[in-house]
C-alpha positions in Angstrom: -20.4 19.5 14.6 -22.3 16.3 15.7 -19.5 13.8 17.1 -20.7 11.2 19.1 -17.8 8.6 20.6 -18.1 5.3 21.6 -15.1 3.1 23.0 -15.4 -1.1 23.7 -12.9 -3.5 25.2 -14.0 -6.6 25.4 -13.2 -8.5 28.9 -11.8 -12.0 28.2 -12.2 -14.8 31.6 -9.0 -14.5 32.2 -8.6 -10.8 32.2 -9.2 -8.6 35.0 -11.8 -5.9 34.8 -9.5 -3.0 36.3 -7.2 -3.6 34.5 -8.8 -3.1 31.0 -10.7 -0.2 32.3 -6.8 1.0 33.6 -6.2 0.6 29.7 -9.0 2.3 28.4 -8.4 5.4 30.8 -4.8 5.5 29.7 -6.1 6.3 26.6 -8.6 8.8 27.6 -6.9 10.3 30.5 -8.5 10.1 33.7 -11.1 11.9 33.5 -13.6 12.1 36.5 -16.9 12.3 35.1 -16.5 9.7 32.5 -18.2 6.9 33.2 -16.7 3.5 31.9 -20.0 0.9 31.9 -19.5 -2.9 32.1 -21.8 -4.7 30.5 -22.6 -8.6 29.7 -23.1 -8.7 26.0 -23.3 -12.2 23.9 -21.7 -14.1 27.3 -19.0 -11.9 27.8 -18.1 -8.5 29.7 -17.5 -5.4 27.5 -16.2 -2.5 29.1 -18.2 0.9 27.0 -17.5 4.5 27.0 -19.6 6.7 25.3 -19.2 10.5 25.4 -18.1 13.4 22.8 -15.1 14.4 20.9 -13.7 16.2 23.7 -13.5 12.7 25.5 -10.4 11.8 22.6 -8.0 15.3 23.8 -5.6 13.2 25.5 -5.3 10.5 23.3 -4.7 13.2 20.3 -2.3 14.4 22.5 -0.5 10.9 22.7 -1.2 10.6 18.9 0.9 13.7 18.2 3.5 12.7 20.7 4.0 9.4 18.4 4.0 10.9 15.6 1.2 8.8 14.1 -1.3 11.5 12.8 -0.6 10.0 9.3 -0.9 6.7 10.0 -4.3 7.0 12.3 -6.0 9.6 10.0 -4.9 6.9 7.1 -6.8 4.1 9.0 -9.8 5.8 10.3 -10.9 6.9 6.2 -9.7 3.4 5.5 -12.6 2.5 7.9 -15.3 5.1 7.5 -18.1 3.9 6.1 -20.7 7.1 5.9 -21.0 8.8 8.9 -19.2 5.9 11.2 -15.5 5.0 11.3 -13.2 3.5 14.3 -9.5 2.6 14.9 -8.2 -0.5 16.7 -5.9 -0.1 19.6 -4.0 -2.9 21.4 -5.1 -3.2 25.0 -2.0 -5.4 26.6 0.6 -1.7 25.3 -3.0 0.4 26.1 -2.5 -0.7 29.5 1.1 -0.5 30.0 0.3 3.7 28.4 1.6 3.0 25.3 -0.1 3.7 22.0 -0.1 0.2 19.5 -2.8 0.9 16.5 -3.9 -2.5 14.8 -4.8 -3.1 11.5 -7.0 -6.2 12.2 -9.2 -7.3 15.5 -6.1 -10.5 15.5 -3.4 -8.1 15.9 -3.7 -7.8 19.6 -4.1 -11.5 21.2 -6.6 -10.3 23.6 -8.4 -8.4 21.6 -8.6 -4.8 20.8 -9.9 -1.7 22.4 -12.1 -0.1 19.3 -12.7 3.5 19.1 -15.5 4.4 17.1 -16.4 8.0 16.0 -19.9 8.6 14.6 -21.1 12.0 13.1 -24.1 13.1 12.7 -22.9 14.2 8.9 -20.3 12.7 6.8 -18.5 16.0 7.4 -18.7 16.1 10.9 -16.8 12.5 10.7 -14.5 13.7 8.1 -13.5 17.1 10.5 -13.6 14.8 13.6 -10.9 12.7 12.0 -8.5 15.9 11.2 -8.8 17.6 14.2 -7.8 14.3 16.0 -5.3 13.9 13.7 -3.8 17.4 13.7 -4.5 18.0 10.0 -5.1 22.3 11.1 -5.1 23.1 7.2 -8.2 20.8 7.0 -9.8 21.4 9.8 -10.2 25.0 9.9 -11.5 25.1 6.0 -15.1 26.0 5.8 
C-alpha cells in the first residue's frame, strides 16, 4: 500500500510558530524523527509534515477515543477526489489536545490544520481511510 501523508497549518502574524507546531504534534504525537518544516509560501509561514501512514497512529488512536470513526471516515470520502482526500482539524482545540474536525476551511477562525492522505492507487486511499478509521471488516478484505 502506497500512502503518502502530508499535514499544513498555516501560521497567521499574530500566531506563534511553537505553538502551531505544539498543535500539529498533539495530533501526531511526539514523535522524534518527524520533522515539522516551516516554510514561507504566498507571504505567509506554513508549517508541513510529510511522512507515511504510520505518522497518523496516534491521532487514530484519539479518533477512536472520540468516537468519531464515522464521522471522519464520512468526511474524508466526502473529500476524496481520486487518489487524494484530506480532513480539516481546528488548530486553537489541536493545540489545547483536543480533537475539533471542520467541515469548511471558516470553521476554525485561524484557520485549519489539513491532513491530506494521497495513495498511490485509489485503493490504497480507500484502505488508508478504514484502517484510520477502524473500519477492521474493510480493511482486512482483499
Amino acid at each position: 500500500m502506497g500512502i503518502r501523508i502530508r499535514i499544513t497549518a498555516d501560521i497567521n502574524p499574530t500566531e506563534s510558530e511553537e505553538k502551531v507546531v505544539r498543535a500539529i504534534k498533539n495530533l501526531i504525537g511526539n514523535q522524534e524523527k518527524i520533522a515539522i518544516e516551516i516554510v514561507d509560501k504566498d507571504a505567509k509561514k506554513v508549517a508541513i509534515v510529510n511522512g507515511e501512514l504510520n505518522l497518523l497512529s496516534y491521532l487514530k488512536q484519539k479518533i477512536l477515543i472520540k468516537q468519531i470513526q464515522p464521522l471522519v471516515r464520512i468526511i474524508l470520502f466526502r473529500n476524496k477526489r481520486e487518489t487524494t482526500s484530506y480532513i480539516l482539524l481546528n488548530k486553537q482545540a489541536a493545540y489545547a489536545d483536543r480533537i475539533v474536525v471542520c467541515e469548511s476551511q471558516y470553521e476554525s477562525p485561524l484557520g485549519p490544520i489539513k491532513i491530506e492522505i494521497i495513495g498511490d492507487e485509489e485503493e490504497d486511499l480507500d484502505l488508508a481511510i478504514y484502517w484510520l478509521t477502524e473500519d477492521v471488516e474493510r480493511v482486512y478484505v482483499s
